[in-house]
C-alpha positions, 0 to 999 in steps of 0.5 A: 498518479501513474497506470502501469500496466506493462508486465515488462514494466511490473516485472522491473517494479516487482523487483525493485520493491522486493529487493528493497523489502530484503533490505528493510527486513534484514535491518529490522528488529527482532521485534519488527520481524516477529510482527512481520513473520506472525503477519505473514509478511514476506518480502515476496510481492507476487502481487505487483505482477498478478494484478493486471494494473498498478497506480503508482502514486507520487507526490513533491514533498515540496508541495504544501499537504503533497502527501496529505493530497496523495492519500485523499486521493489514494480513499476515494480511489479505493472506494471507486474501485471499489464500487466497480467490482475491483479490488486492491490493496495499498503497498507501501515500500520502504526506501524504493525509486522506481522513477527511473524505470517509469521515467517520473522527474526527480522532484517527486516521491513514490508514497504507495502502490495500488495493485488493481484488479478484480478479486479472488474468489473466496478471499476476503481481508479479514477484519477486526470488530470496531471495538478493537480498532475505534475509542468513544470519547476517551481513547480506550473507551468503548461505545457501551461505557457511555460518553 
């Protein structure tokens, strides 16, 4: 993990990762760009120089459960910051080495970016009832058909 907090540092991450999501959306599917389009996703990420800190989260693909690690890690960091009156929300860029601006050795791999900061006032994530998103028993199966 790595606190970044540097606007000048934030500013060449930004840009690094905005490039890379050009690259990504310009060599996706019709499909992926519709979905991303519908989802407005763009290849902006004003975030990664509004949030006064960023946690860069890495890991050595070597390291045996490195990436399962990273993500445990990246629950209870969310939920810490949670409970502290912070807000973020996982960015995960695709084909992306910051390491050299950070100075990270080689042997590790940026797997996610955590913005942190305290949260907007009036934005809320909206989120979807857990009949759409969880199974009973059966995949399919909501929580009313029974076991």
């Amino acid at each position: 993990m790595l606190v970044v907090g540097s606007p000048e540092h934030k500013r060449a991450i930004r840009e690094v990762c905005e490039q890379a999501d050009r690259r990504f959306h310009d060599n996706a599917s019709p499909e992926i760009r519709e979905w991303l389009t519908t989802h407005g996703i763009t290849t902006e990420k004003p975030f990664l120089t509004d949030a006064p800190n960023l946690i860069l989260m890495f890991y050595n693909p070597k390291a045996p459960y490195g990436l399962h690690s990273v993500w445990i890690a990246v629950g209870y960091m969310l939920l810490q910051a949670t409970r502290e009156g912070l807000a973020s929300l996982p960015y995960t860029p695709s084909g992306v080495s910051v390491r050299t601006l950070v100075g990270v050795p080689p042997r590790f791999q940026l797997t996610a970016i955590l913005p942190i900061g305290f949260p907007r006032e009036g934005v809320a994530q909206p989120r979807k009832p857990t009949g759409e998103t969880q199974s009973w028993s059966r995949y399919g199966r909501s929580q009313d058909s029974g076991s």
